[in-house]
C-alpha positions as CSV (number, residue, x, y, z in Angstrom):
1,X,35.0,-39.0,101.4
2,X,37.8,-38.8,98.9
3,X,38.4,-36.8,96.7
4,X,38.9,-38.8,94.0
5,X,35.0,-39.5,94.1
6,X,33.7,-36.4,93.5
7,X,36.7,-35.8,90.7
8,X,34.2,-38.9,88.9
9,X,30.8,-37.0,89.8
10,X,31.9,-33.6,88.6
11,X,33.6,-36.0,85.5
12,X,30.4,-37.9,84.8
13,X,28.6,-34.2,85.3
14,X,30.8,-32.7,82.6
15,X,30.1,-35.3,80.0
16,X,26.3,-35.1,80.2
17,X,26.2,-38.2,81.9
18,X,24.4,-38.8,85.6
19,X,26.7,-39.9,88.8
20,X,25.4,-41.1,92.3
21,X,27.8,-41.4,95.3
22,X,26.7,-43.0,98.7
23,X,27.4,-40.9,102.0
24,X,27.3,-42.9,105.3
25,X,27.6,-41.3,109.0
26,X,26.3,-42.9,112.4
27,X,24.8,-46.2,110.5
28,X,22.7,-44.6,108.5
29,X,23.4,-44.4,104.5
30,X,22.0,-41.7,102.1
31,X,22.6,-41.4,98.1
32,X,22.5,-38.1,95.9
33,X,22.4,-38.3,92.3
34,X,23.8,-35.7,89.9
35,X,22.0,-35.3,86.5
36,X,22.6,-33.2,83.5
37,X,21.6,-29.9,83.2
38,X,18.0,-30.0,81.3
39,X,17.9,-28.3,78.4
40,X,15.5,-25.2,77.9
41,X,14.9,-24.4,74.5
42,X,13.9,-20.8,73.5
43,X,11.9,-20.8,69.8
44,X,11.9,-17.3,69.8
45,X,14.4,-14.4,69.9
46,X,12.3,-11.7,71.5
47,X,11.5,-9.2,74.2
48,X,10.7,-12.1,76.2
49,X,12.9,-14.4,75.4
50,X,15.6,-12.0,77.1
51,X,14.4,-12.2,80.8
52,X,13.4,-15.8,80.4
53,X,16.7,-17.1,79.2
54,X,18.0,-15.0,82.3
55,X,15.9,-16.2,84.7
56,X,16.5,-19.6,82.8
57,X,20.3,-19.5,83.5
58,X,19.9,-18.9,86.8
59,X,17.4,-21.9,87.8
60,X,20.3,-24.1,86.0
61,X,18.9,-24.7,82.7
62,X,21.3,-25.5,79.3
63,X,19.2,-22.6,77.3
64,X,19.4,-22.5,73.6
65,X,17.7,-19.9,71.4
66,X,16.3,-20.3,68.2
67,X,15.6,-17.0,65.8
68,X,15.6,-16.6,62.1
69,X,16.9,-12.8,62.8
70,X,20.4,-11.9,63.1
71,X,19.7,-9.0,65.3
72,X,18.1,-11.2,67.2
73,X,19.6,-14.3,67.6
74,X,23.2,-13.5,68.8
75,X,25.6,-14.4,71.5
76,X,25.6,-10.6,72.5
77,X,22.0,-10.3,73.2
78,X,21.5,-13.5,75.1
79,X,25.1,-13.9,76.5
80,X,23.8,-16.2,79.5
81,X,22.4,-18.8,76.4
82,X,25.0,-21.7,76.0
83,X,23.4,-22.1,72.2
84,X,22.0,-19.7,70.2
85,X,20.9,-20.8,66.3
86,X,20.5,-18.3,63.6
87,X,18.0,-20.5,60.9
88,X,14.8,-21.1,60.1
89,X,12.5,-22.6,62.8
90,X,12.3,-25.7,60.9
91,X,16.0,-26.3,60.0
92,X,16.4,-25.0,63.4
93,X,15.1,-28.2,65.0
94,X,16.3,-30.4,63.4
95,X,19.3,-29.1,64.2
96,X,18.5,-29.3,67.6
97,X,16.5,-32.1,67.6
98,X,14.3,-32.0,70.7
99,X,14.0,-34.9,73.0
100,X,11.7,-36.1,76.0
101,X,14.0,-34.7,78.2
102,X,13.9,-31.3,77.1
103,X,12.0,-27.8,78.1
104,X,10.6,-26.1,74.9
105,X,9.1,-22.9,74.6
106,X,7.1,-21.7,71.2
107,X,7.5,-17.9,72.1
108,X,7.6,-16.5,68.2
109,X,6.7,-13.3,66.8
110,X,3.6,-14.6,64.6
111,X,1.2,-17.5,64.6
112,X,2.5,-19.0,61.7
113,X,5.9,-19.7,62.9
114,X,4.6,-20.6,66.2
115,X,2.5,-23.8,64.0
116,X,6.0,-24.3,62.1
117,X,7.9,-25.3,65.4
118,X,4.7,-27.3,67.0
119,X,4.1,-29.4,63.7
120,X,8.5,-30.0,63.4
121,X,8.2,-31.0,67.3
122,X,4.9,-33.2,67.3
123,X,6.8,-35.5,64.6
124,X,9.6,-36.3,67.3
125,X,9.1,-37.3,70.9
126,X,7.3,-35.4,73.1
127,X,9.2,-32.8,75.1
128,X,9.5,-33.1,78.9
129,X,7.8,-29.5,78.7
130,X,6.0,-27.8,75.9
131,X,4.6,-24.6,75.9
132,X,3.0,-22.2,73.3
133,X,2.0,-18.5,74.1
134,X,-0.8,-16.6,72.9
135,X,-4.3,-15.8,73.8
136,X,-6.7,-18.6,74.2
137,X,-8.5,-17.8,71.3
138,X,-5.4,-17.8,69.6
139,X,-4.4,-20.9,70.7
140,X,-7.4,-23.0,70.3
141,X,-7.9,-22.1,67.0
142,X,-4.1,-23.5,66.6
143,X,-5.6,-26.9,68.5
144,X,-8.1,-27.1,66.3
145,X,-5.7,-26.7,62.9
146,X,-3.5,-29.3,64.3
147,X,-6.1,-32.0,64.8
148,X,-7.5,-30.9,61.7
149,X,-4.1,-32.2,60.2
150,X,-4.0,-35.4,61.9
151,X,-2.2,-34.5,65.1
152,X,-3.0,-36.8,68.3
153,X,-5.5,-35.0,70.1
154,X,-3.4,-36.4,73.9
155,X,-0.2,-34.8,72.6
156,X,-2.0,-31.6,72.0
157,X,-3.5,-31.6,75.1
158,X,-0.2,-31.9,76.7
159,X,0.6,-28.6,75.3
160,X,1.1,-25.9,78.0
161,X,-1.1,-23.1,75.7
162,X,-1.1,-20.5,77.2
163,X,1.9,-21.2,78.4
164,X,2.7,-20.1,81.9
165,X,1.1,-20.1,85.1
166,X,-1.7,-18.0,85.6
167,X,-0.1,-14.9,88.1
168,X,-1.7,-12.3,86.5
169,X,1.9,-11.1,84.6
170,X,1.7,-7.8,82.1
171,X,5.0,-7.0,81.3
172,X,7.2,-9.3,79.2
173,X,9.5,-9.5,82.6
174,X,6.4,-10.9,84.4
175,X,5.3,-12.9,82.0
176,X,8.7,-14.7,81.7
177,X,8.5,-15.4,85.3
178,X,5.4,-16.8,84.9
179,X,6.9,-19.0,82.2
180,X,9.6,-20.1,84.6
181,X,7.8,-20.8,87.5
182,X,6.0,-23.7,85.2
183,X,9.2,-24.8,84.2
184,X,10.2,-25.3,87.9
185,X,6.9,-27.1,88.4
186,X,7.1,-29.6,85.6
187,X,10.9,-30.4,86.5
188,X,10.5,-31.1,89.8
189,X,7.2,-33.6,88.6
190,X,10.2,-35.3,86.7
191,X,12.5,-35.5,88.3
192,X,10.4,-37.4,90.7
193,X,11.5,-41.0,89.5
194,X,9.1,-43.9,90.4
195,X,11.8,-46.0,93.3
196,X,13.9,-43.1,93.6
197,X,11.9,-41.8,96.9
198,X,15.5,-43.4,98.9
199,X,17.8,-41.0,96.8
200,X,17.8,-37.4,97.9
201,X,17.0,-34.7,95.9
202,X,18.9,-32.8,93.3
203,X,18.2,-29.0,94.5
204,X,20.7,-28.2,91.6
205,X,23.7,-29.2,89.2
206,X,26.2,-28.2,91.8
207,X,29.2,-27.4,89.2
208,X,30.7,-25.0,91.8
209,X,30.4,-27.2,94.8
210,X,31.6,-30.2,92.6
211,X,34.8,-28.2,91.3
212,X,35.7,-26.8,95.3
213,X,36.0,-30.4,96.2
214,X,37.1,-32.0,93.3
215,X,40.0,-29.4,93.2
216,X,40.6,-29.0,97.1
217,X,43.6,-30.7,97.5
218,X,42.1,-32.5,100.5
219,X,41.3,-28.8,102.1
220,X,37.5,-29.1,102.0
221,X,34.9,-30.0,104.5
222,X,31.0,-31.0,102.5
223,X,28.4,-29.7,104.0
224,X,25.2,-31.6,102.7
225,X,21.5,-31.7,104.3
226,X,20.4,-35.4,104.3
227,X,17.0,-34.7,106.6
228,X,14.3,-32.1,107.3
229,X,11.6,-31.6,109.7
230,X,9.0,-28.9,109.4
231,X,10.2,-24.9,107.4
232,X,14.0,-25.0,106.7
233,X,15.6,-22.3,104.4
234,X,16.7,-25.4,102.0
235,X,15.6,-29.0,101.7
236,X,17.3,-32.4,101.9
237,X,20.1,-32.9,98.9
238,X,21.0,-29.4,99.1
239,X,25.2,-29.3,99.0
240,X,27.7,-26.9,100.2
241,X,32.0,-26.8,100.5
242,X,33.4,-25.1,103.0
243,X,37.3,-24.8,103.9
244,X,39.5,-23.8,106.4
245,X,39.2,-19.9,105.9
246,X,35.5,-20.2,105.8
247,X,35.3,-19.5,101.9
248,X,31.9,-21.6,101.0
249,X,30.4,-22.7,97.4
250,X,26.8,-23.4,97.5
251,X,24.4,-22.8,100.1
252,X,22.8,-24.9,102.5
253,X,19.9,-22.1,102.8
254,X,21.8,-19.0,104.2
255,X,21.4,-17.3,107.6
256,X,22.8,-17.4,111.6
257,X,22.1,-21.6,110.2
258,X,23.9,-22.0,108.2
259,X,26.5,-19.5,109.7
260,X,26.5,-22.5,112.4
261,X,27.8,-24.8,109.9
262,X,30.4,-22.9,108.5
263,X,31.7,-22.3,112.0
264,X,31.8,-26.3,112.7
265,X,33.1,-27.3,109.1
266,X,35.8,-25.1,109.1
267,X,37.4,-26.8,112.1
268,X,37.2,-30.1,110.2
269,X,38.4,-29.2,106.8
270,X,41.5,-31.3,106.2
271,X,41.1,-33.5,109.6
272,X,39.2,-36.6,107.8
273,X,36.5,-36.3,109.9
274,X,32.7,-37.1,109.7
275,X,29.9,-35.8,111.9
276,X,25.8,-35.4,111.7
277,X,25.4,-31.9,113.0
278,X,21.6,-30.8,113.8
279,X,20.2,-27.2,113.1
280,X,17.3,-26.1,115.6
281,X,15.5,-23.7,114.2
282,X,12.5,-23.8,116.3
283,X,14.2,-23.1,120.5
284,X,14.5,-19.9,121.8
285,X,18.5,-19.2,120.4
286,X,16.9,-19.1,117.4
287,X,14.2,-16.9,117.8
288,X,16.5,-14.7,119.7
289,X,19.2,-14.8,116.4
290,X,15.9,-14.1,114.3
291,X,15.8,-17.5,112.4
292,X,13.1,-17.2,109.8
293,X,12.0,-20.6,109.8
294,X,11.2,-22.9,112.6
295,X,12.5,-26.7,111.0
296,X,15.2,-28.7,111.9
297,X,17.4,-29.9,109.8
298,X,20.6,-32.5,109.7
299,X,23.7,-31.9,108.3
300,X,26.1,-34.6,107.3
301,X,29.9,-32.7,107.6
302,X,32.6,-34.6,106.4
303,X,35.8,-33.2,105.4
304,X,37.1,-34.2,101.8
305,X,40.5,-36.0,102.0
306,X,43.4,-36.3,98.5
């Protein structure tokens, strides 16, 4: 693989726009797309807002928070947000403008903001994700208001209210989790293209990854798991660079596993070589090195050339 190519994907990355490449070894041929970042949108400046744009960060969403506080809404308290908005929550979205790829949250300080951002979004596309916190009394009294208006009664059920998933969270920390592990849910439903099941899976946006070999001066080996069979610390699409010292970017799940494929990219970083290299984690090395899981999984390894 040159290196050229992935100077494109991380290009295409960069400009919001999505890239595939082709990887072939031993007859077979597997593609990987890159898409965008999606974009989580935070209405809502407050206690919880702070671990969920964290957590948000992390799980490689674009977050942007929207408050109508300047002690809230500010670079220094959510330094991990790419976009933060100081303005009303209706001038707010326009701004922002909220599309049917995006992840929106309604997590105000007061019911009647929370029906400001829900009537400014429902007059635009439907959001990707759209969730609304509150009790359930709370929030199906805000159902009922929004019918009441003329709202359509499918969009409203498409609402995530309360939002979240149901794991029994107290503290705002928890409750943010909760909020994310829905996000992670619905992303993965959509990402799930109809004639896409030949394309492996984005596990993430790979900027890291994409910048080693991109940058690598022909000094890289790619490390990128194109089949699994049964538990395997990561799954199929999942991407890694490795070069001659053994400095890595990315994972490929961590462990005496991937350990094994460091040791075997290493020797082939710079060489133009190509190889499908098979991790056993179910014989008796295995157990013996503690492996956690008990899959298999196959590696392509093929060292990046300028």
């Amino acid at each position: 693989m040159r290196q050229a190519v992935f100077e494109e994907i991380r290009s295409q990355a960069e400009q919001g726009k999505t890239a595939l490449a082709s990887f072939e070894a031993e007859g077979k041929v597997w593609q990987r797309k890159w898409t965008p970042r999606e974009r989580l949108i935070l209405l809502g400046a407050g206690h919880i807002a702070l671990p969920l744009c964290q957590i948000g960060a992390l799980l490689d969403f674009s977050v942007t928070v929207l408050d109508d506080r300047p002690s809230f809404a500010n670079h220094l308290r959510f330094p991990q947000a790419e976009t933060v908005i100081c303005d009303g929550f209706c001038r707010g979205l326009e701004q922002i403008s909220p599309g049917p790829d995006d992840y929106v949250c309604v997590i105000t300080r007061g019911h009647r903001y929370d029906g400001e951002c829900l009537r400014q979004i429902l007059k635009g596309s439907m959001p990707a994700y759209l969730g609304m916190i509150g009790s359930r009394r709370r929030v199906a009294g805000m159902m009922e208001e929004l019918e009441a208006e003329g709202f359509d009664r499918e969009c409203l059920r498409k609402i995530c209210a309360p939002i979240g998933l149901p794991i029994g969270g107290q503290t705002t920390a928890e409750i943010a989790v909760s909020i994310a592990a829905q996000l992670v849910e619905y992303r993965a439903k959509n990402r799930r293209q109809p004639g896409e099941s030949a394309c492996l899976p984005q596990t993430n946006v790979d900027e890291a990854v994409l910048k080693a070999l991109s940058e690598g001066a022909g000094s890289q080996t790619m490390a990128l798991i194109v089949e699994t069979k049964g538990s395997t610390p990561a799954k199929a699409g999942s991407m890694m660079a490795v070069d001659a010292l053994g400095r890595t970017w990315g994972t490929i799940g961590g462990g005496c596993g991937e350990a094994e494929v460091i040791r075997e990219a290493r020797l082939m970083a710079g060489k133009d070589q190509k190889k499908l290299m098979t991790v056993n984690m179910t014989n008796e090395t295995a157990e013996e090195e503690g492996m956690v899981c008990g899959g298999v999984m196959t590696v392509l390894l093929e060292s990046v050339s300028g």
